[in-house]
C-alpha positions in Angstrom: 0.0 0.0 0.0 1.3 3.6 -1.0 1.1 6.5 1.5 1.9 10.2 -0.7 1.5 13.5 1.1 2.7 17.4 0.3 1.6 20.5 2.2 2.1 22.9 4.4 1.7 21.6 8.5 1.1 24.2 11.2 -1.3 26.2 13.4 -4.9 26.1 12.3 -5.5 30.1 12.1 -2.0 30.6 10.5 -2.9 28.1 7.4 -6.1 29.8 7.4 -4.3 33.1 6.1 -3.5 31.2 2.6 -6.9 31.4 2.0 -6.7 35.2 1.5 -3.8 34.9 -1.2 -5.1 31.6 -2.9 -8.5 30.7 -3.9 -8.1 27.0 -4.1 -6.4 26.3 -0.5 -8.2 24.0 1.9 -7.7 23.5 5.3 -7.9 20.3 6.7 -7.6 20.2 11.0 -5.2 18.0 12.3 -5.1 17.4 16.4 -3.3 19.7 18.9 -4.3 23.0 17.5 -2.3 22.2 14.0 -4.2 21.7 10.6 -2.5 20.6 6.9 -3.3 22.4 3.7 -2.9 19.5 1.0 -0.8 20.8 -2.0 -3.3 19.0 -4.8 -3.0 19.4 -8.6 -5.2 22.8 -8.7 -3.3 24.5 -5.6 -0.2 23.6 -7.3 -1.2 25.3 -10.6 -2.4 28.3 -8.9 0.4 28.7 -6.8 3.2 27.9 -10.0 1.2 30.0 -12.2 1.8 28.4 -15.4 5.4 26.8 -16.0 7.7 26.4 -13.3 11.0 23.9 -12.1 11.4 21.4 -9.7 14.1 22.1 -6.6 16.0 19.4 -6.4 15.6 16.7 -5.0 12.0 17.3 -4.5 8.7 15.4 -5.7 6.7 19.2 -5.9 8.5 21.7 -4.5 9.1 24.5 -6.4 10.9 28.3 -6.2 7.0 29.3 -6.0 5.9 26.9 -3.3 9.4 27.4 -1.0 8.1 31.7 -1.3 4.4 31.1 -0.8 6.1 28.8 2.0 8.2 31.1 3.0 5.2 34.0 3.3 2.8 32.2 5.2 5.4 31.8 8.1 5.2 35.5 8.9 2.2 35.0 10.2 3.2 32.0 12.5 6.1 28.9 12.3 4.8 26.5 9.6 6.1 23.7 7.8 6.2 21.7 4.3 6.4 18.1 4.0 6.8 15.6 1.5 6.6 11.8 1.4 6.1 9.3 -1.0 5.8 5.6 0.2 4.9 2.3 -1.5 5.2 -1.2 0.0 7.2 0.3 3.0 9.7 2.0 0.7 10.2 5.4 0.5 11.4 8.9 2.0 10.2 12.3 2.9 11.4 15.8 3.5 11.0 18.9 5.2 11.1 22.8 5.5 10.7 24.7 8.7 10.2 28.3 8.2 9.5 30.9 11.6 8.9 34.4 10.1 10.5 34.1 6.9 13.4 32.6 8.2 14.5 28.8 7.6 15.1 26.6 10.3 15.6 23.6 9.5 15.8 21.8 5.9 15.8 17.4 5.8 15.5 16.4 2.5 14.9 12.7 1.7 15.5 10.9 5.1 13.8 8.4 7.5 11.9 11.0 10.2 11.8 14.0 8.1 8.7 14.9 9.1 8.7 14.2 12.8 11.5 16.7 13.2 10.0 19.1 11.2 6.2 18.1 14.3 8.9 18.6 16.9 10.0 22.0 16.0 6.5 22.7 15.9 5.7 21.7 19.4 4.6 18.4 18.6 5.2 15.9 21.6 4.2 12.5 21.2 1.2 11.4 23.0 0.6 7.9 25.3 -1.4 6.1 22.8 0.7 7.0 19.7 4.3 5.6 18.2 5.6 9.2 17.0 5.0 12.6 16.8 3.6 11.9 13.4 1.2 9.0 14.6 0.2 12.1 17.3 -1.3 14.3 14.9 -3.4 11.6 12.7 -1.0 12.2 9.8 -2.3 8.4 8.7 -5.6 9.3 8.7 -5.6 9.6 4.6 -3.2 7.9 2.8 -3.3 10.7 -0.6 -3.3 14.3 -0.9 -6.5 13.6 -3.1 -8.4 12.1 0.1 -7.3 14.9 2.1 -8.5 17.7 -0.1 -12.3 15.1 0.2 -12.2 15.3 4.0 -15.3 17.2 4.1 -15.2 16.4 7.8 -12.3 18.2 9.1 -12.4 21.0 6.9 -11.7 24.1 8.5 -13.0 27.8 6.8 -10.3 29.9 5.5 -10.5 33.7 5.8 -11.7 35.9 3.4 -11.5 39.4 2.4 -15.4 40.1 0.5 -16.3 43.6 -0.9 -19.3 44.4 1.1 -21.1 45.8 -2.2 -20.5 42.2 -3.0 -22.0 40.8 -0.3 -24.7 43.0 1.1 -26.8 40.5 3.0 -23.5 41.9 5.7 -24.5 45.6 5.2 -26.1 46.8 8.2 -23.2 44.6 10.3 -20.5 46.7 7.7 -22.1 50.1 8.5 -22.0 48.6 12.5 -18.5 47.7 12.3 -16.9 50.6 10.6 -18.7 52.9 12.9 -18.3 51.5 16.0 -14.5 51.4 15.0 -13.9 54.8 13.6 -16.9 56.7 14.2 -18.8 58.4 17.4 -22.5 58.8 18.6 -22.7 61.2 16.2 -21.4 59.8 12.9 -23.8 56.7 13.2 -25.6 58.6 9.7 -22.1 59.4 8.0 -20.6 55.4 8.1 -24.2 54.5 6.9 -24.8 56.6 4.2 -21.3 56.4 2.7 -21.1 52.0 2.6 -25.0 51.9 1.7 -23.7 54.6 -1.4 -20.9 51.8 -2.6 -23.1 50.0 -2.7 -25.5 51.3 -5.5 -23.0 53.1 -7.3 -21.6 52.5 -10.6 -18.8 54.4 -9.8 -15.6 52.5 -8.6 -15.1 54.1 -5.4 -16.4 54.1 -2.5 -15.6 50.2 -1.4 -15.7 48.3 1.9 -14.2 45.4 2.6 -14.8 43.0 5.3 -12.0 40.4 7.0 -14.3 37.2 7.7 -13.6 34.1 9.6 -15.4 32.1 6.6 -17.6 33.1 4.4 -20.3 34.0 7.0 -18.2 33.7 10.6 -17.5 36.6 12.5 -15.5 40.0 11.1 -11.9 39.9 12.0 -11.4 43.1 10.5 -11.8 45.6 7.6 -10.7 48.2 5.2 -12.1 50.7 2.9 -10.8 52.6 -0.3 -12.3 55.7 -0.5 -11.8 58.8 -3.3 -10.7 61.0 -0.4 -10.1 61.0 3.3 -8.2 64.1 4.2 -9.6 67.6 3.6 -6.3 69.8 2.5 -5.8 67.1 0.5 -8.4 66.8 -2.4 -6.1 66.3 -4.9 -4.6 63.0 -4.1 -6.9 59.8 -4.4 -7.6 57.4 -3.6 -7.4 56.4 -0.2 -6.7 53.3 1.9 -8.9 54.2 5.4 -10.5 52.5 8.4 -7.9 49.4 8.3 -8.6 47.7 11.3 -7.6 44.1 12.9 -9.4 42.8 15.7 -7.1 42.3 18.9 -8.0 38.5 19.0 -6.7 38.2 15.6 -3.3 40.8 15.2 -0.6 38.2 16.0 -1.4 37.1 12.6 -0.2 39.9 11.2 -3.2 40.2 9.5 -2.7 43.9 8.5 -0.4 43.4 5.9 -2.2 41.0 4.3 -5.2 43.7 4.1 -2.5 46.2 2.8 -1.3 43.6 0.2 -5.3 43.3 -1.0 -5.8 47.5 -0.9 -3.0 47.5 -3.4 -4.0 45.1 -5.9 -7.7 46.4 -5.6 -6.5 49.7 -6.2 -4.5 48.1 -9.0 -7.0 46.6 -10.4 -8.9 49.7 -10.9 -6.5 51.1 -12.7 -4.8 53.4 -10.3 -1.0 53.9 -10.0 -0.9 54.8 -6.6 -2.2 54.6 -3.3 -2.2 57.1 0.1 -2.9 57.6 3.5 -2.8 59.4 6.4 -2.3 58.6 9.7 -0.5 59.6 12.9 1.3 56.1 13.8 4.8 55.7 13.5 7.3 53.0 11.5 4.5 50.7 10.6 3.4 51.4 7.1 7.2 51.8 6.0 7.5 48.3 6.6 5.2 47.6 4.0 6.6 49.7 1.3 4.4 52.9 2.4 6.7 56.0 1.7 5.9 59.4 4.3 5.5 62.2 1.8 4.4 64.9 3.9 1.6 66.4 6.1 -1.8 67.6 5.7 -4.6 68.9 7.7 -8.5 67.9 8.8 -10.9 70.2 8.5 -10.2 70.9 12.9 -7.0 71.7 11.4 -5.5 68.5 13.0 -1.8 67.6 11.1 -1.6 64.0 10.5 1.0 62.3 8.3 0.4 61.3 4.5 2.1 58.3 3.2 1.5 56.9 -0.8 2.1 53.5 -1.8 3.2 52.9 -5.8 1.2 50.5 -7.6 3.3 50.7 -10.4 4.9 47.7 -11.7 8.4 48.9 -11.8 7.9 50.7 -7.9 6.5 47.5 -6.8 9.1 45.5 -7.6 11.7 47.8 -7.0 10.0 48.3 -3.0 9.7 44.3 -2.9 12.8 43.3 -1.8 12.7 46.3 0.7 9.0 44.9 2.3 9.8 41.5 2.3 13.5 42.6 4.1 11.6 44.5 6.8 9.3 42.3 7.6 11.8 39.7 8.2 13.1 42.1 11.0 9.6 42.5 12.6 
């Protein structure tokens, strides 16, 4: 009998991130808090993007999968694992990453992946042989009938335009309000999300941060044509980005910055701003202070702007993905 297996191994919530960045990622639960995303056929191709090379002397891995690897441990230690088995022959490997960082690297040997369980907190249990037996890694014997276990699938989180999902309006104008507004903006939040959402304009949006399509809101963001008052001739803006306490060691907000920017993209803008009065955190993202500006109380806050461009955004890549690695 033949046991096969690739994916990524590590806390439930922190697998559930992928789900933001790839569309077909499942989550399957494991035991002690941990969870496996099987790497099937159509996560493979949507992670590779068309052609792409093998890394020797791996079955799957590829430059594509080590970086979406590689990403999804900022958000928590996480690792992937190979093995390939038939009639009691075989090996496996593994990668241990811990925000962005590699710590270890087996590649085809005996206990691969139990090293990889241990560095992952993994101890072995009374009624089980090894830290692999622990965690029900037997429990399917494919990556096919992993990606089938309807049973233990967990919800990934999602990022949904609320003019996309409006059966969540009045909880969007409730959510934005009670985070940025007062007793006597209630009207404001409510008028301006019910407007983007009858609009045919592309701006105003609101997007939601959902555990699941229809769990609870983890947090938001909204683009919006303007959001400082001296300043009416930048747009658009990236405003009420918020992460729930519960849910912030996921570093969560720069995946919400990572899906401003390709919304904003998408819409065909080159560049994106914002203006707030914290300090060092949008830099690490690739945000660039440009200035000051003024609310209509004649507040100063800070203005940063965000390139969209192709040639900035490649050019402030290496820069984001360097800081983050220090954070």
């Amino acid at each position: 009998m033949g046991y096969t297996l690739q994916g990524w191994i590590g806390s439930a919530n922190v697998l559930r991130t992928l789900g933001l960045r790839f569309e077909t990622a499942q989550v399957v639960a494991l035991s002690d808090d941990l969870a496996l995303i099987p790497l099937d056929d159509e996560l493979q191709k949507e992670i590779n993007g068309g052609a792409a090379s093998l890394i020797e002397p791996w079955d799957v891995l590829t430059e594509q999968i080590e970086s979406a690897g590689r990403r999804l441990s900022m958000h928590g230690i996480v690792a992937y694992v190979e093995a390939d088995y038939f009639g009691g022959t075989g090996d496996q490997s593994c990668i241990v990453w811990e925000k962005g960082t590699e710590r270890l690297r087996e590649t085809r040997a005996d206990k691969a992946i139990n090293c990889a369980l241990k560095l992952l907190g993994v101890t072995v249990s009374a009624d089980a042989a090894d830290e692999f037996d622990t965690i029900r890694l037997g429990r399917h014997r494919s990556v096919e009938r992993w990606t089938q276990d309807a049973r233990h699938r967990l919800q990934a989180l999602q990022i949904r335009d609320v003019r996309a999902n409006q059966e969540r309006l009045a909880e969007a104008v409730d959510y934005f309000w009670s985070r940025w507004g007062d007793e006597s903006t209630l009207n404001f939040y409510r008028d301006c999300i019910e407007r983007s959402c009858d609009t045919d304009a592309d701006l105003p949006r609101f997007y939601l941060l959902t555990d699941g399509e229809k769990g609870a809101i983890a947090g938001g963001y909204a683009l919006l044509r303007s959001d400082l008052n001296s300043r009416q001739d930048l747009c658009p803006w990236l405003a009420c980005l918020y992460v729930e306490p519960d849910w912030r060691s996921l570093r969560l907000g720069s995946l919400l910055l990572d899906h401003a920017a390709r919304e904003a993209s998408a819409k065909g803008y080159d560049g994106l701003y914002l203006c707030t009065d914290l300090d060092g955190y949008y830099e690490r993202y690739g945000w660039t202070h440009i200035g000051k500006g003024y609310g209509i109380d004649g507040e100063e806050t800070k203005i940063y702007h965000l390139a969209l461009s192709t040639a900035d955004r490649n050019r402030e890549s290496a820069v984001i993905e360097n800081n983050r690695s220090r954070v």
